[in-house]
MMTF fields as JSON, N, C-alpha, C and O atoms, coordinates in Angstrom:
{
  "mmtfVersion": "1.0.0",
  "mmtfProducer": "UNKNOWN",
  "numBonds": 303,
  "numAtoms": 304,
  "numGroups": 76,
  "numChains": 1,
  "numModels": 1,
  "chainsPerModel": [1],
  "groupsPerChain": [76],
  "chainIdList": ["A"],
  "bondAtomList": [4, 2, 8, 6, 12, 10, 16, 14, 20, 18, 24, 22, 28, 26, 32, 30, 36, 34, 40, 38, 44, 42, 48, 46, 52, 50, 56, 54, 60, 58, 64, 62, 68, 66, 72, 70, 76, 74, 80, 78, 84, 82, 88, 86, 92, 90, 96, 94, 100, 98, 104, 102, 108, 106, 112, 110, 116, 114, 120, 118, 124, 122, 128, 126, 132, 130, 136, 134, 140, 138, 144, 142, 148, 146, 152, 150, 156, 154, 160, 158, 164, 162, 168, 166, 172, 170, 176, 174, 180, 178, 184, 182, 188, 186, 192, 190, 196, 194, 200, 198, 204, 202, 208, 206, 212, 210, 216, 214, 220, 218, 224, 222, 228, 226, 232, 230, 236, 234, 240, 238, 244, 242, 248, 246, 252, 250, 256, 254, 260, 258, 264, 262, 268, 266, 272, 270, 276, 274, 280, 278, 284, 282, 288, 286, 292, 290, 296, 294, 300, 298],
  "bondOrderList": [1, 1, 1, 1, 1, 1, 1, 1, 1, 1, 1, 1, 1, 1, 1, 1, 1, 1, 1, 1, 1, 1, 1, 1, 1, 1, 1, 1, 1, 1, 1, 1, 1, 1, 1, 1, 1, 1, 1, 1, 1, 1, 1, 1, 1, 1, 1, 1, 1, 1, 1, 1, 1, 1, 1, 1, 1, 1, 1, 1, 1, 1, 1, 1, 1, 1, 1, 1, 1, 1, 1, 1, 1, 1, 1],
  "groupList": [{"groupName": "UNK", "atomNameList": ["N", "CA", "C", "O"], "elementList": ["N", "C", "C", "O"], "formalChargeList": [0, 0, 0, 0], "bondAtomList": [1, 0, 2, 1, 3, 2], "bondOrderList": [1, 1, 2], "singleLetterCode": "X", "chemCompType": "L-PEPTIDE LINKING"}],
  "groupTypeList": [0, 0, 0, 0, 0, 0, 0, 0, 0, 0, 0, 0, 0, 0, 0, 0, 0, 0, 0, 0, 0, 0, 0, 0, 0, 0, 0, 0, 0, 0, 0, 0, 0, 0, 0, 0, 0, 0, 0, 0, 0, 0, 0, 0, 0, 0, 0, 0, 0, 0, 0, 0, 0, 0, 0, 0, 0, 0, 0, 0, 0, 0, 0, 0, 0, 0, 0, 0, 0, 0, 0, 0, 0, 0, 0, 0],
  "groupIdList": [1, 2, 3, 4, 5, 6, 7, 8, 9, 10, 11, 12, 13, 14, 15, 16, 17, 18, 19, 20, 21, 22, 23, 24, 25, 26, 27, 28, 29, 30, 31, 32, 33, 34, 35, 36, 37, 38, 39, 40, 41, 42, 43, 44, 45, 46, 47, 48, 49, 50, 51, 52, 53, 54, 55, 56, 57, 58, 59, 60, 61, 62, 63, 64, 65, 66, 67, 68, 69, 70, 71, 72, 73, 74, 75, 76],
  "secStructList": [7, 7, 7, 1, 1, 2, 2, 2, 2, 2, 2, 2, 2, 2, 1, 6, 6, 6, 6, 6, 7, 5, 7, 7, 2, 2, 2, 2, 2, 2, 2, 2, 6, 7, 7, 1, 2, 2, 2, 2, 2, 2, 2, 2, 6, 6, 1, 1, 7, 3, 3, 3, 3, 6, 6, 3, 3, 3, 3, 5, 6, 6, 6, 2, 2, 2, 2, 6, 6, 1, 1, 6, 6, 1, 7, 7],
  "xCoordList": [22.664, 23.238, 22.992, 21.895, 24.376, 23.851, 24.592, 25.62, 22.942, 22.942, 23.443, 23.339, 24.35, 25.354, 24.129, 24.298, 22.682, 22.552, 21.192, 20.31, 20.78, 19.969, 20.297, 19.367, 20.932, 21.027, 20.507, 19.765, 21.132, 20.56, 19.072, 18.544, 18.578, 17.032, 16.37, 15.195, 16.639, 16.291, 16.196, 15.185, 17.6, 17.457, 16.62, 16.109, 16.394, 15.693, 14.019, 13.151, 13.931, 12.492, 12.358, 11.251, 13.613, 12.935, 12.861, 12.337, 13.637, 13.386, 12.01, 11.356, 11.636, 9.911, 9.006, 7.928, 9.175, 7.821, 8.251, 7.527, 9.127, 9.433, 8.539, 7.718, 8.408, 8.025, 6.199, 5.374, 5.905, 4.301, 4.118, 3.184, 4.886, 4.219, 2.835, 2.667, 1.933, 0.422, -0.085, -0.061, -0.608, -1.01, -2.398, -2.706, -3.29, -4.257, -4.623, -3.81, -5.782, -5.831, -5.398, -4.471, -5.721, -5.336, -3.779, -3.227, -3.611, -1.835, -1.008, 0.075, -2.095, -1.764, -1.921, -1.058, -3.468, -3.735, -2.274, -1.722, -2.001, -1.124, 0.259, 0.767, 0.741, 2.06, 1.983, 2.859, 0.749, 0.685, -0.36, -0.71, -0.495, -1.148, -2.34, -2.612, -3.162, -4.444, -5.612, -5.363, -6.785, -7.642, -8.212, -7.753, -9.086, -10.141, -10.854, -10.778, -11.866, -12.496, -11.035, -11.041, -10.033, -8.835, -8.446, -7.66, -8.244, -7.697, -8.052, -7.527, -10.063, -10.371, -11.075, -11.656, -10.852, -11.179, -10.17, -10.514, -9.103, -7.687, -7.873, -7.779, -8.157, -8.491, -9.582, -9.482, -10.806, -11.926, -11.77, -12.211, -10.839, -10.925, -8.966, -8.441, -8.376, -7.391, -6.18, -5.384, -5.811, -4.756, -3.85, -2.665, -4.263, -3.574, -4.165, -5.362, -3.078, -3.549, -3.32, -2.419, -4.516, -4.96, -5.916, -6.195, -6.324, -7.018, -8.246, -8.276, -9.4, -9.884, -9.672, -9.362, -9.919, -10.115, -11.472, -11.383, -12.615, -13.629, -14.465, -14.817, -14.594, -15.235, -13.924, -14.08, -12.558, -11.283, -10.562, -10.76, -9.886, -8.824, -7.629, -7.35, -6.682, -5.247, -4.295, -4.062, -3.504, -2.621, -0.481, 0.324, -0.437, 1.146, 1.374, 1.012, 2.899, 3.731, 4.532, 5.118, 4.455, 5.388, 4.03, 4.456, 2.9, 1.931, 1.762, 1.512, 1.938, 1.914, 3.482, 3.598, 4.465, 5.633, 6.012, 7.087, 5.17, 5.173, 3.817, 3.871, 3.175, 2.455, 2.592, 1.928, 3.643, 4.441, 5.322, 5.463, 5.914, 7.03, 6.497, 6.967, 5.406, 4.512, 3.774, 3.346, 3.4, 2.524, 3.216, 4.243, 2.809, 3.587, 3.678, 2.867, 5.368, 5.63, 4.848, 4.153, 5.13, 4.125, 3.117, 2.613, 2.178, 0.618, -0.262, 0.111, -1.43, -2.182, -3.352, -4.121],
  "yCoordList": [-9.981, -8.711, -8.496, -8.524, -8.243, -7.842, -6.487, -5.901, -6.313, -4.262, -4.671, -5.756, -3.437, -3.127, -2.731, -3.295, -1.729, -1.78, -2.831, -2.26, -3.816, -4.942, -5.335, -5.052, -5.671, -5.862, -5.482, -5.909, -4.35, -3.006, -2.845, -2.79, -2.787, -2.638, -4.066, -3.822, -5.482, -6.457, -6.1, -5.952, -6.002, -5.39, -4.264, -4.381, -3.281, -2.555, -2.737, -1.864, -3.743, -4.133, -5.37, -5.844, -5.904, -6.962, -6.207, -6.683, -4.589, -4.032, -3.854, -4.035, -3.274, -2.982, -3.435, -2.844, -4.756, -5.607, -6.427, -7.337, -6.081, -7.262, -6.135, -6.566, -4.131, -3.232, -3.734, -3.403, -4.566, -4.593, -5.861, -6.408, -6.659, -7.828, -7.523, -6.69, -8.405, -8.349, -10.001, -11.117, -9.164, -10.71, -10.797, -9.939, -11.551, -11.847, -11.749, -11.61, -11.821, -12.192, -13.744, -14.065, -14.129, -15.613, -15.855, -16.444, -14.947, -14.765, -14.298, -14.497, -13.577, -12.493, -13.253, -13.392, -14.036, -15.151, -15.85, -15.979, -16.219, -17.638, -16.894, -17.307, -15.78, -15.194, -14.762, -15.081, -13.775, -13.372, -14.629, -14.429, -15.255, -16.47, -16.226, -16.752, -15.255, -14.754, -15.359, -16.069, -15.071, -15.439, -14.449, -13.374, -15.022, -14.116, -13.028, -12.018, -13.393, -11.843, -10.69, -9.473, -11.436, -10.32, -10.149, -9.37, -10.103, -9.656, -8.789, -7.676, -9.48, -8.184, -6.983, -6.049, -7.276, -6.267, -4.918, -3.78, -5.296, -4.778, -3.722, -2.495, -4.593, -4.14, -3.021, -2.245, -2.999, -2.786, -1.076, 0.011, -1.468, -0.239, 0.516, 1.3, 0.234, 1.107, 0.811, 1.749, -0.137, -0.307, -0.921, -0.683, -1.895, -2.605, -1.821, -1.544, -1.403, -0.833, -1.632, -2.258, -1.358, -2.853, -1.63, -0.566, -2.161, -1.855, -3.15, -3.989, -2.977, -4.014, -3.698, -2.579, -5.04, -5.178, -6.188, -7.412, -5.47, -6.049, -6.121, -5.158, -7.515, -7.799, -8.193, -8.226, -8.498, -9.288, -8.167, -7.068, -8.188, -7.186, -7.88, -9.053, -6.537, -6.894, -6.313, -5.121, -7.104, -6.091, -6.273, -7.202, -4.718, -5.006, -4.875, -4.166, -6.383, -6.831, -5.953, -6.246, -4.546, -3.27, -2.993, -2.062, -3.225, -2.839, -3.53, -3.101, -4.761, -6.1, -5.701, -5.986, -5.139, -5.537, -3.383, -3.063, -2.656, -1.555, -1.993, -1.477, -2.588, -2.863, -3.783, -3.741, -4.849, -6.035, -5.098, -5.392, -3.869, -3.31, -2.287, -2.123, -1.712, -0.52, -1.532, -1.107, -2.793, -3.408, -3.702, -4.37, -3.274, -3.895, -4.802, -5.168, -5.753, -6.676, -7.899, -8.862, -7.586, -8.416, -8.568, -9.455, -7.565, -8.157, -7.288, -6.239, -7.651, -6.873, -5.96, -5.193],
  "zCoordList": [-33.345, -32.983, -31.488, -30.93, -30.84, -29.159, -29.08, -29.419, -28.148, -27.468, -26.667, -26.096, -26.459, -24.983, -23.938, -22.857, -23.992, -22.972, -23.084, -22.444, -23.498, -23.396, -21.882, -21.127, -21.527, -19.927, -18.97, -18.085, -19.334, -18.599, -18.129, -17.018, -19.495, -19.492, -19.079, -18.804, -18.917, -18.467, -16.908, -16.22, -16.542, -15.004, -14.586, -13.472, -15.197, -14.994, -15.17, -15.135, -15.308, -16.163, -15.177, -14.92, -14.6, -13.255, -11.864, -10.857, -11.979, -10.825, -10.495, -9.469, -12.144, -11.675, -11.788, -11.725, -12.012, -12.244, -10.5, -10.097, -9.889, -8.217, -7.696, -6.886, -8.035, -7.01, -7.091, -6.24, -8.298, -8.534, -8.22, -8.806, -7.277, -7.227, -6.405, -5.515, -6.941, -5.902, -5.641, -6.16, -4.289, -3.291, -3.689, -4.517, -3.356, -2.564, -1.164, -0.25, -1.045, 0.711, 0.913, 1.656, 0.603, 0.389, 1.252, 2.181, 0.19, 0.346, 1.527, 2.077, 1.616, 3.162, 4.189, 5.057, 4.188, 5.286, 5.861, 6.953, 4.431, 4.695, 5.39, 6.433, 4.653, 5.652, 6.774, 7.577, 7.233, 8.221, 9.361, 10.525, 8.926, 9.702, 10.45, 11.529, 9.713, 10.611, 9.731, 8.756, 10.089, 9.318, 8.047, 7.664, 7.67, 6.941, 6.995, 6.295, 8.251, 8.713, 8.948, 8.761, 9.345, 9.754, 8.65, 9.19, 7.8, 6.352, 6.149, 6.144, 5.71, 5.351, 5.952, 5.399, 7.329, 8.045, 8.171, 8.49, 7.896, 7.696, 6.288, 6.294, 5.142, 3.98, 3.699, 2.748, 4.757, 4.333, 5.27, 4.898, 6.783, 7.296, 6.72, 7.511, 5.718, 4.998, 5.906, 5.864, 6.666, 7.531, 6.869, 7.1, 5.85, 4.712, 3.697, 3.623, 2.752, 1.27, 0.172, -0.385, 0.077, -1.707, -2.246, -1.693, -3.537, -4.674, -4.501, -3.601, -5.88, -5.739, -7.314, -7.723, -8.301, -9.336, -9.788, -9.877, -10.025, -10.112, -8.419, -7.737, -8.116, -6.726, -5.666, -4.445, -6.371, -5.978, -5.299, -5.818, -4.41, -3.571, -3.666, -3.413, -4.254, -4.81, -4.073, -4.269, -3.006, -2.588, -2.813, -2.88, -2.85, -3.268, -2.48, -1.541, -2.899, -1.592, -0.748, 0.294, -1.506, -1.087, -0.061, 0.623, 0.335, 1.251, 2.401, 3.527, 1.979, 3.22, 4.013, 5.205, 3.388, 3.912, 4.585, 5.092, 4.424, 4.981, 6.388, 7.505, 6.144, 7.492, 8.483, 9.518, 8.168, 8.547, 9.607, 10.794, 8.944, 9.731, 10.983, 12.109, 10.365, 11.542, 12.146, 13.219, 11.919, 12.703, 14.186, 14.065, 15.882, 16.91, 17.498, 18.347, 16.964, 17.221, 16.155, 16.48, 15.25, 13.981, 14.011, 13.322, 15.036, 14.949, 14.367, 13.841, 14.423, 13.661, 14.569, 13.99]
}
């Protein structure tokens, strides 16, 4: 049996799981091409917004890519 709006809700259900993707620092390192202490120095004084889960810092890609844009001239 196929729902007319099954689609629908697929798309709508990949809109919002792309708004929660989450990085690592790891992750961040490697795009923004800085190091470590710069990550999480970034992280630790709120310039980049992450969460931590446990001892681990999680940040969404909707955060890296709002500080990518205010950052001047891509830097940090």
């Amino acid at each position: 049996m196929y729902y007319a709006g099954y689609e629908e809700q697929t798309d709508r259900k990949a809109e919002i799981l792309e708004k929660y993707t989450l990085l690592t620092p790891v992750d961040v390192m490697e795009i923004l091409g800085i190091g470590k202490n710069t990550v999480y120095s970034l992280l630790n004084s709120g310039k980049l917004s992450a969460f931590r889960v446990g001892r681990s810092w999680r940040i969404p890609a909707e955060s890296l890519e709002q500080f990518m844009l205010c950052a001047p001239n891509g830097r940090t």
